[in-house]
C-alpha positions in Angstrom: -6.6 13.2 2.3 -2.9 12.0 2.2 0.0 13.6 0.7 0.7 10.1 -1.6 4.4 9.6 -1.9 4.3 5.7 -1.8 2.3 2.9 -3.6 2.3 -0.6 -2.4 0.2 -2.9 -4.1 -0.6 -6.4 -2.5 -1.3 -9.2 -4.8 -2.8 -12.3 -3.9 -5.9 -14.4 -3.9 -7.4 -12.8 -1.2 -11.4 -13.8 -0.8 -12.9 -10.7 -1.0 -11.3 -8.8 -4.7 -12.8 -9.5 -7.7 -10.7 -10.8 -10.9 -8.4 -7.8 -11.6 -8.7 -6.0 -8.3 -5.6 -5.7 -5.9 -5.5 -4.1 -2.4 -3.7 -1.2 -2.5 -1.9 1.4 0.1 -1.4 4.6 -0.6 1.2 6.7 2.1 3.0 9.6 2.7 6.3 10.2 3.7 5.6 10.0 7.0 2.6 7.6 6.6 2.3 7.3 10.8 2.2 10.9 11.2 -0.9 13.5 10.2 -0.8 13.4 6.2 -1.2 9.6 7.1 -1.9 6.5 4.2 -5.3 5.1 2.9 -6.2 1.9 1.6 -8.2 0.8 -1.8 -9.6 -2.0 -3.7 -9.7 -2.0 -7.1 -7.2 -1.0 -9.7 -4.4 1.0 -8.9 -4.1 4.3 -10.8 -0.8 3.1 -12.8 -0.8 6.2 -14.8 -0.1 8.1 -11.3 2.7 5.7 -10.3 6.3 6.4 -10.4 9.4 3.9 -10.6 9.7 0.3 -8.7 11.4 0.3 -5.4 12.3 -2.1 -3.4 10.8 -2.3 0.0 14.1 -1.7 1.8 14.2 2.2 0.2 10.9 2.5 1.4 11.5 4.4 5.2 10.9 2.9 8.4 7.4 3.8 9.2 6.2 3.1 5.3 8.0 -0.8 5.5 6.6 -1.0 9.4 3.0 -0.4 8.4 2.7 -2.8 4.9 3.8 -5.2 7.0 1.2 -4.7 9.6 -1.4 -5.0 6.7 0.0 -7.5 5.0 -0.3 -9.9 8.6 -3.9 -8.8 9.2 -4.9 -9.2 5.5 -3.0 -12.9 5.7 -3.9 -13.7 9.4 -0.5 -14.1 10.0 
C-alpha cells in the first residue's frame, strides 16, 4: 500500500482502456523508496485529487519514473 502524495494521469489512445478509462500512477514522496507507487486503469478518484502541478514541481524520482512509464506504455 503506498503513502499517495502524487497523481499522474496519462491520457492517450492507448489499445488496451476502454472509452473513459485513463492509466493512472499513484506515488509517494519518495515513489523509488519503500512506500513506493501503483498503477491503475480506470477512472481516477478525482474527488481524492488535490491541485495541478506541473511536472517540474514534481521531485526527481516522481518525474524520473512517469517518464519510464510513459516510454514503455508508448514503446518509445
Amino acid at each position: 500500500m503506498t503513502a499517495e502524495r502524487y497523481t499522474a494521469v496519462f491520457t492517450g489512445l492507448l489499445s488496451f482502456k476502454k472509452p473513459g478509462e485513463y492509466l493512472y500512477m499513484r506515488m509517494s514522496e519518495d515513489p523509488l523508496g519503500s512506500e513506493g507507487y501503483t498503477v491503475n486503469r480506470g477512472r481516477p478518484p478525482y474527488g481524492e485529487l488535490g491541485g495541478e502541478i506541473s511536472f517540474s514541481d514534481l521531485p526527481e524520482g516522481s518525474r524520473r519514473l512517469v517518464l519510464e512509464t510513459y516510454h514503455k506504455l508508448w514503446n518509445l
